[in-house]
C-alpha positions as CSV (number, residue, x, y, z in Angstrom):
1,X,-20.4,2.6,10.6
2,X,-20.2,6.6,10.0
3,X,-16.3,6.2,9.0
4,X,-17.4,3.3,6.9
5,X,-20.0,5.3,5.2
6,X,-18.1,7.8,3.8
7,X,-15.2,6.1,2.9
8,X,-17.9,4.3,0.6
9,X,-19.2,7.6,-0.4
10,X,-15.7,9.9,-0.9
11,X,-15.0,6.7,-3.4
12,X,-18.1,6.3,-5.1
13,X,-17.7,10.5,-5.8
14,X,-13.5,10.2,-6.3
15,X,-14.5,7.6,-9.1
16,X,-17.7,9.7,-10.3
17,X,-15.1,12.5,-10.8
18,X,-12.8,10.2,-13.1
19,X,-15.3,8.6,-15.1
20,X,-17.0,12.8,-15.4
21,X,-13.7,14.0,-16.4
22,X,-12.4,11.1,-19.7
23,X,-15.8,12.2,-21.3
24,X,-16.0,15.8,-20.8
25,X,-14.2,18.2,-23.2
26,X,-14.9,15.9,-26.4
27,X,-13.2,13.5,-25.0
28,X,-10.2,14.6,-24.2
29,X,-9.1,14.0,-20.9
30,X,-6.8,16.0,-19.7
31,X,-4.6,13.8,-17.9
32,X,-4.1,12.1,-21.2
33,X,-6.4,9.2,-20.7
34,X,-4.8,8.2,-17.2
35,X,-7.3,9.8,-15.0
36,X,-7.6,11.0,-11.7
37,X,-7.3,7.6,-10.0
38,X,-5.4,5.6,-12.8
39,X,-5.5,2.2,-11.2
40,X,-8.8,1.2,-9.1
41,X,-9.7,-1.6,-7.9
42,X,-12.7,-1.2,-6.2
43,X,-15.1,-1.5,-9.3
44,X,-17.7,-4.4,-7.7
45,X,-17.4,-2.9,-4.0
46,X,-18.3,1.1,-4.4
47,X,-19.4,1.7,-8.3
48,X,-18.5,5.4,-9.6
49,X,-21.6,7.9,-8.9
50,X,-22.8,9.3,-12.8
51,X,-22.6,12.9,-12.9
52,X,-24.3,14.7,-16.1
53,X,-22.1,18.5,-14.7
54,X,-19.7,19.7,-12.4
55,X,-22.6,21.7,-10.3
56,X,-24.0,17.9,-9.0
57,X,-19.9,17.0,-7.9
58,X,-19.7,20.2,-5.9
59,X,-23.1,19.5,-4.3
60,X,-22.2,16.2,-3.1
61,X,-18.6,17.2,-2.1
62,X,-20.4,20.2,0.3
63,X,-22.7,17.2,1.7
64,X,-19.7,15.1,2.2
65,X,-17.7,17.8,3.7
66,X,-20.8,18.0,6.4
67,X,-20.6,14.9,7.4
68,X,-16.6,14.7,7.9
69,X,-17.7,17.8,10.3
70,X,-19.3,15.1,12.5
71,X,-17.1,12.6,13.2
72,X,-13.9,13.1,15.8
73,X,-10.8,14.8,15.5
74,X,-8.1,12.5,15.0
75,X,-6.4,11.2,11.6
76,X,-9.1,10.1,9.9
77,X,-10.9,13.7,9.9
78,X,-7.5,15.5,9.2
79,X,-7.2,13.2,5.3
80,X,-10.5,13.5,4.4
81,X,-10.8,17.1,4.8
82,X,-7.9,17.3,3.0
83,X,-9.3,14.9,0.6
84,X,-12.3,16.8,0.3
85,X,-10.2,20.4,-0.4
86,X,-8.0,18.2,-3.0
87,X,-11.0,17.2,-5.0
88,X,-12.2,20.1,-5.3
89,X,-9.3,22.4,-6.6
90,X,-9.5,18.9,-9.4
91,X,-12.7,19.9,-9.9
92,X,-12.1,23.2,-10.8
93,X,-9.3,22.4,-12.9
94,X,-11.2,19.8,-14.8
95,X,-14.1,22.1,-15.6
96,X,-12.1,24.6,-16.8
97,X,-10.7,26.6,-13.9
98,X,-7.3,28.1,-13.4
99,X,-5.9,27.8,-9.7
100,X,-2.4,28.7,-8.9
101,X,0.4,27.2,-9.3
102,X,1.0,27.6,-5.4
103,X,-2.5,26.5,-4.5
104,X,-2.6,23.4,-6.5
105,X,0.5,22.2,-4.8
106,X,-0.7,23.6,-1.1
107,X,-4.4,22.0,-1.4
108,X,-4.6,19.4,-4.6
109,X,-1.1,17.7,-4.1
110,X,-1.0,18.4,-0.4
111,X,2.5,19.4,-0.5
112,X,4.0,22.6,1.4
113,X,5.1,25.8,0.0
114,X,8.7,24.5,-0.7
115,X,11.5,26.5,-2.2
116,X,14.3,24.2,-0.2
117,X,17.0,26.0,1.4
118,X,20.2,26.5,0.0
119,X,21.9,25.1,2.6
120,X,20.0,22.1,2.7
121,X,20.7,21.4,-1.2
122,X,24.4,22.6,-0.9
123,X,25.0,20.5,2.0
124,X,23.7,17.8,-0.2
125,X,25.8,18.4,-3.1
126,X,29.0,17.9,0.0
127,X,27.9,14.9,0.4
128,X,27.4,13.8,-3.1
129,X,31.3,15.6,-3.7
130,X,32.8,13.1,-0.7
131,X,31.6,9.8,-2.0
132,X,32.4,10.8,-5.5
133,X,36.0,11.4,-4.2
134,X,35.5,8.0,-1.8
135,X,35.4,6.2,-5.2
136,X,37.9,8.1,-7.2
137,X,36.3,10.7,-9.5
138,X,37.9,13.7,-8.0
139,X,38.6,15.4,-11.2
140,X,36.4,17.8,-12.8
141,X,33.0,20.1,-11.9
142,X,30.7,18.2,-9.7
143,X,28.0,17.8,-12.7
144,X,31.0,16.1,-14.6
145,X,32.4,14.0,-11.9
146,X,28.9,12.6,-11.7
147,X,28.4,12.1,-15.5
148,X,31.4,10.2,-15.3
149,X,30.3,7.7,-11.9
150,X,27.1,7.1,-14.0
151,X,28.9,6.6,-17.0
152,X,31.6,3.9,-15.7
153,X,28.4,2.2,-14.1
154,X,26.0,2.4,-16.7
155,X,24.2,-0.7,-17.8
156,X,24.9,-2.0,-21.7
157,X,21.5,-2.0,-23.2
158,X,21.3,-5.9,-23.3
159,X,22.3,-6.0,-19.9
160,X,19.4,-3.8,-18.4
161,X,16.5,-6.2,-18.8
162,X,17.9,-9.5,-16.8
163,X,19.9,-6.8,-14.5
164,X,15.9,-5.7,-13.8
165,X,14.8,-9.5,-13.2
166,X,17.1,-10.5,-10.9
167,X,16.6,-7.0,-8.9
168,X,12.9,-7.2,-8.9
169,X,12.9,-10.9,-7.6
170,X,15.6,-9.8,-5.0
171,X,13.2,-6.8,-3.9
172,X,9.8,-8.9,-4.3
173,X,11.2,-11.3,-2.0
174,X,12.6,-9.1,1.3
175,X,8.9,-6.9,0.5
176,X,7.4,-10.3,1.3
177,X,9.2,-11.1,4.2
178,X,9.3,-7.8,5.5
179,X,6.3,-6.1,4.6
180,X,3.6,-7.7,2.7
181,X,3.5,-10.8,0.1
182,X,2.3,-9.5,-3.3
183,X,1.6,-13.5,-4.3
184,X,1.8,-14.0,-7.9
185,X,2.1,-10.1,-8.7
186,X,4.7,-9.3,-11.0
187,X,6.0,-6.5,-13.3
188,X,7.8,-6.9,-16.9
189,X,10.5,-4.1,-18.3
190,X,9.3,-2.0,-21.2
191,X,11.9,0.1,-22.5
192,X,10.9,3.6,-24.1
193,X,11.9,7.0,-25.2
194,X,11.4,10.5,-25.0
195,X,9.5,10.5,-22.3
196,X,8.9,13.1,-19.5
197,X,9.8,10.9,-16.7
198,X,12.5,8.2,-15.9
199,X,10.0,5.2,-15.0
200,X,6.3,5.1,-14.8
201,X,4.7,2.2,-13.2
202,X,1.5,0.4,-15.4
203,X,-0.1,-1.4,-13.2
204,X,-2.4,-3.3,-15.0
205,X,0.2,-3.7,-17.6
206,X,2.0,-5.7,-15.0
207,X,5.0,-3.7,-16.3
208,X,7.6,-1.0,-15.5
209,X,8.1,1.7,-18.5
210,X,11.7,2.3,-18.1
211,X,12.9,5.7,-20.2
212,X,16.4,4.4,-22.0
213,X,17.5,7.6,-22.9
214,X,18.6,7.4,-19.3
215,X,21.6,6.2,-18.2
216,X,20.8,3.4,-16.1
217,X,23.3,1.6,-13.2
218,X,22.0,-1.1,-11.2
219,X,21.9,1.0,-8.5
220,X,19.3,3.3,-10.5
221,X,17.6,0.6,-11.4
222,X,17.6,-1.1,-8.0
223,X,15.8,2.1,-7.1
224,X,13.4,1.9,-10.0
225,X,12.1,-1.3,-9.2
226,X,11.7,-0.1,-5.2
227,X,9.9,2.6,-6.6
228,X,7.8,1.2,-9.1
229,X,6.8,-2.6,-7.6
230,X,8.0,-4.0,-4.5
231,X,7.6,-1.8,-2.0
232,X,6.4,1.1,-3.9
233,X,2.9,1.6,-5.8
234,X,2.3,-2.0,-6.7
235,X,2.4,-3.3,-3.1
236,X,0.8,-0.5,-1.4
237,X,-2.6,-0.7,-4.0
238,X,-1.9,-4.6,-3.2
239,X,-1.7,-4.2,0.6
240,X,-4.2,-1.6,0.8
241,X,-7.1,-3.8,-1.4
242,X,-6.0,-6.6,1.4
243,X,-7.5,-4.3,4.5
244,X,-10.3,-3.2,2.8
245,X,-11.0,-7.2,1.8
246,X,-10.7,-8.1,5.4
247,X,-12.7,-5.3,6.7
248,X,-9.7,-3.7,8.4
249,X,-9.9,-0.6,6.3
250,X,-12.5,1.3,5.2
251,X,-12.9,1.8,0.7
252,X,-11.5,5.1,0.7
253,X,-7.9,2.9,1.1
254,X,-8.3,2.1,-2.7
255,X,-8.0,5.9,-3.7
256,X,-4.3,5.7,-2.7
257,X,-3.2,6.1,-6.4
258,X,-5.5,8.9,-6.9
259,X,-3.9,12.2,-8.5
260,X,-4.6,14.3,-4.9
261,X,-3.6,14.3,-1.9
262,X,-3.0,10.7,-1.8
263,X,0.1,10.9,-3.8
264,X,2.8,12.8,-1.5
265,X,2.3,9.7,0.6
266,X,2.4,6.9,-2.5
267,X,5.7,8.8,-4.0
268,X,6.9,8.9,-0.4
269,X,6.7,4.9,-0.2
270,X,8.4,4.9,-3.1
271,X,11.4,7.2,-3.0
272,X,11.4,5.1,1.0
273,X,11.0,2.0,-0.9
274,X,15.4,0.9,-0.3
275,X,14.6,1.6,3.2
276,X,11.7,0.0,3.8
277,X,13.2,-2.8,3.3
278,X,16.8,-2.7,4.3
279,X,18.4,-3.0,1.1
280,X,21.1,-0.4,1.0
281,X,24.3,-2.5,0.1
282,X,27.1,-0.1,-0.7
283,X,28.6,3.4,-1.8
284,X,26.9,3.3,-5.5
285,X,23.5,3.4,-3.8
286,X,24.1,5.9,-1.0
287,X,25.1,8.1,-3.7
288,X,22.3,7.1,-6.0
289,X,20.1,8.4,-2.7
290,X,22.0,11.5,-1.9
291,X,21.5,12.2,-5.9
292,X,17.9,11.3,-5.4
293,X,17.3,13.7,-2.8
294,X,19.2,16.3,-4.1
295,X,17.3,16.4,-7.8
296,X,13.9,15.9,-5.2
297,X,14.6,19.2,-3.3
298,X,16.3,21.3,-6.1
299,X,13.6,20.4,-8.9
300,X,10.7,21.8,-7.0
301,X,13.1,24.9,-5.6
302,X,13.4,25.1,-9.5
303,X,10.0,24.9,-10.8
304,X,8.0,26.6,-8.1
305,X,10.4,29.7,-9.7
306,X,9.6,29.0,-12.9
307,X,5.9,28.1,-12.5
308,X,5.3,30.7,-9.3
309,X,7.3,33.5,-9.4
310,X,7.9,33.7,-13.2
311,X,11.3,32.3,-13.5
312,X,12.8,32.3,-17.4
313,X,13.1,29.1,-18.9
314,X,16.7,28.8,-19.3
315,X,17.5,30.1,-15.7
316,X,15.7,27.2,-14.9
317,X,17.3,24.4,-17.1
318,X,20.9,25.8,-15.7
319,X,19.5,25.1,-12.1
320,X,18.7,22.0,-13.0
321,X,21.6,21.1,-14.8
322,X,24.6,22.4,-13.2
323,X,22.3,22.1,-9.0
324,X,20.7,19.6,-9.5
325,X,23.1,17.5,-11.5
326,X,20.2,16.1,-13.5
327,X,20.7,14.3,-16.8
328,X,20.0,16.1,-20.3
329,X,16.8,13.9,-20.9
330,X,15.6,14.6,-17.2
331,X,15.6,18.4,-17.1
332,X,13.6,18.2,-20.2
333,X,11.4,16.3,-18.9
334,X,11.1,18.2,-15.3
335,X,10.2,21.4,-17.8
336,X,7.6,19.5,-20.1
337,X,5.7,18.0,-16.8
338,X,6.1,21.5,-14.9
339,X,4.0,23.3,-17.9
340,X,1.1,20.8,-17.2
341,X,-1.8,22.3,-15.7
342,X,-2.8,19.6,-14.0
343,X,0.3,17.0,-13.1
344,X,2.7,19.8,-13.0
345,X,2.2,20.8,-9.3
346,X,2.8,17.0,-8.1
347,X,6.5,17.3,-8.5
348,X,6.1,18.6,-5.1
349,X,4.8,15.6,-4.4
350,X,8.3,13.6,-4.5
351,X,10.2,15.5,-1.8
352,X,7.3,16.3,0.2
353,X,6.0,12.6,0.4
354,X,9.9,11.5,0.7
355,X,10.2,13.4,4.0
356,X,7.0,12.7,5.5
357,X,7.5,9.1,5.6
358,X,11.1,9.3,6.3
359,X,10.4,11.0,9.2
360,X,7.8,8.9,10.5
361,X,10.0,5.6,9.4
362,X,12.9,7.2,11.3
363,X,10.8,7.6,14.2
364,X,9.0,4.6,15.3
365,X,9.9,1.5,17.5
366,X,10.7,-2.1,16.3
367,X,7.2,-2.8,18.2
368,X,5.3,0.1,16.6
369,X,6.2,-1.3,13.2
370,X,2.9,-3.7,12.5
371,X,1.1,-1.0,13.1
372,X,2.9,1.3,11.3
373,X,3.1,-0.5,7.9
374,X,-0.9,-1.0,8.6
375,X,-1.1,3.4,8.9
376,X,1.3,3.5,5.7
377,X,0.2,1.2,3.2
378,X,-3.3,0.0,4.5
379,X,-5.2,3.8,4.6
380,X,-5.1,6.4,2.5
381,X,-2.9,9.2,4.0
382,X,-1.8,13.1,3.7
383,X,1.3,14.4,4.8
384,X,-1.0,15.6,7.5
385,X,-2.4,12.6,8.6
386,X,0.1,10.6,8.4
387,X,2.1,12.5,10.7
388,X,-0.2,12.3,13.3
389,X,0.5,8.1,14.1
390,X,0.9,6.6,16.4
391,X,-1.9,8.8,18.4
392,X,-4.3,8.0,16.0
């Protein structure tokens, strides 16, 4: 009943906190109308608390925080601490604060202080240069032998949107019989441009905003849809509002797309998502994942130097360029979401989640899966917690 309690009460202040923040500041929210939990959910289970100043959030955060003092050590205490630090470095940031780069990735993202080795990104990069030469491109700098793979698959523009279709019916389909059935859920392609990111998933929407200024392959886009739908965000907030219905999981489950600590572990689904569900077919997507992990480890290498140590601009786009291998539009974008005060630091949150649940998927035992998918998509998780199953 105590666990139950304050999962009611961290989500009734979580959504306090969101509704507090799009109408302070004349209105101008500064996560650009998205919010600190932008998809929830929960509206006639926990209703957000009404705040009239910052002081009354902090106040009920320290009487929360006394309560998670009470219950047992174990996974459940280790994420809502967490949770509890998370929110309030938000807090702080939302009224007007200025934390660090370095602790808003340590405590409000969750992730760890990461400037990846070299060795692990160069070792990365061999891999990356073998299955290029496995396929033929052998001529040429790395960055340029990968231009050209994407190029000779890229997508015609009237090919991308059934190319998505047939994808995300392929992926809905082995989520369902593998993980969980999302029903009638289903997302639509919305191509646009100049924006920060490669995909962004809009929920509510029912759609996937796909940046074609990118050049897109299916195996990309196979990724994409992992990412964005099936088994990524939209089956986790799916699956997770499934436990809390059947009184398996306690509210605080529907916080799991919350900008905090919840998101190394929702981007960690995601960037998993191929895996998850046992849909790695050939060369073009094991080099689509070795590119992925690469551009994971070297963009935050690259941005905690330019956002933490004072990096120059340029040294930074060159890194991400010529190291990273990253497309024109997506170093531009890495640089315009770095400078944001408040999403900039959950860059981190890609590789960091990506590992965490890799090592956990790599880990457990045909039999421990049930319960595993339950710990994954069912609670809301940290790095930390998360890699405390199966003890918990």
């Amino acid at each position: 009943m105590k666990l139950s309690k304050i999962g009611h009460d961290l989500t009734a202040i979580t959504m306090g906190i969101d509704r507090f923040e799009r109408v302070t500041n004349d209105g101008q929210s500064l996560l650009d109308g998205e919010g600190l939990v932008p998809v929830y959910l929960g509206e006639d289970l926990a209703a957000p608390r009404k705040y009239a100043a910052w002081e009354e959030i902090r106040d009920d955060l320290s009487a929360l925080e006394t309560e998670i003092g009470t219950i047992k050590t174990g996974e459940r205490r280790t994420f809502l601490e967490g949770m509890v630090r998370s929110l309030r470095v938000a807090v702080r940031v939302f009224s007007g604060g200025s934390p660090t780069f370095e602790e808003k990735v340590l405590t409000l993202v969750g992730a760890p202080r990461i400037r990846e080795d070299r060795e692990m990104i160069e070792t990365t990069r061999d891999r990356i240069d073998r299955l290029l030469a496995s396929q033929g491109f052998v001529s040429g700098t790395l960055r340029n032998r990968v231009r050209a793979w994407e190029d000779s698959r890229a997508i015609a523009p009237d090919r991308i949107e059934p190319m998505f279709r047939a994808l995300m019916t392929e992926a809905k389909q082995r989520t369902a019989d593998m993980i969980f059935d999302t029903g009638d859920y289903d997302m639509a392609l919305n191509a646009v441009h100049d924006r920060p990111y490669s995909a962004r998933w809009n929920f509510d929407e029912g759609q996937v905003d796909l940046n074609v200024d990118i050049t897109h392959s299916r195996a990309t886009l196979k990724h994409l849809v992992c990412h964005e739908a099936f088994p990524g965000h939209s089956t986790q907030l799916l699956y997770a509002k499934a436990e809390v219905e059947a009184g398996r999981s306690t509210l605080d489950a529907l916080l799991v797309t919350a900008n905090a600590i919840t998101g190394c572990v929702q981007e960690g689904i995601a960037d998993q998502g191929i895996y998850l569900i046992d849909w790695l077919e050939d060369a073009d997507d094991q080099l689509m994942l070795e590119l992925r992990n690469l551009q994971s480890a070297a963009q935050i290498t690259a941005i905690w130097a330019y956002m933490a140590e004072g990096q120059p601009a340029e040294q930074t786009v060159t890194y991400l360029r010529n190291t990273a291998l990253g497309q024109d539009a997506w170093v531009r974008g890495r640089l315009r979401t770095a400078a944001h005060p408040f999403k900039g630091p959950f860059i981190a949150s890609y590789w960091a989640g990506s590992e965490a649940v890799r090592r956990l998927r790599e880990r457990v035992s045909d039999a421990q899966r049930p319960d595993f998918l339950r710990a994954l998509y069912g609670r809301a998780q940290s790095p930390q917690s998360l890699e405390m199953f199966p003890i918990a």
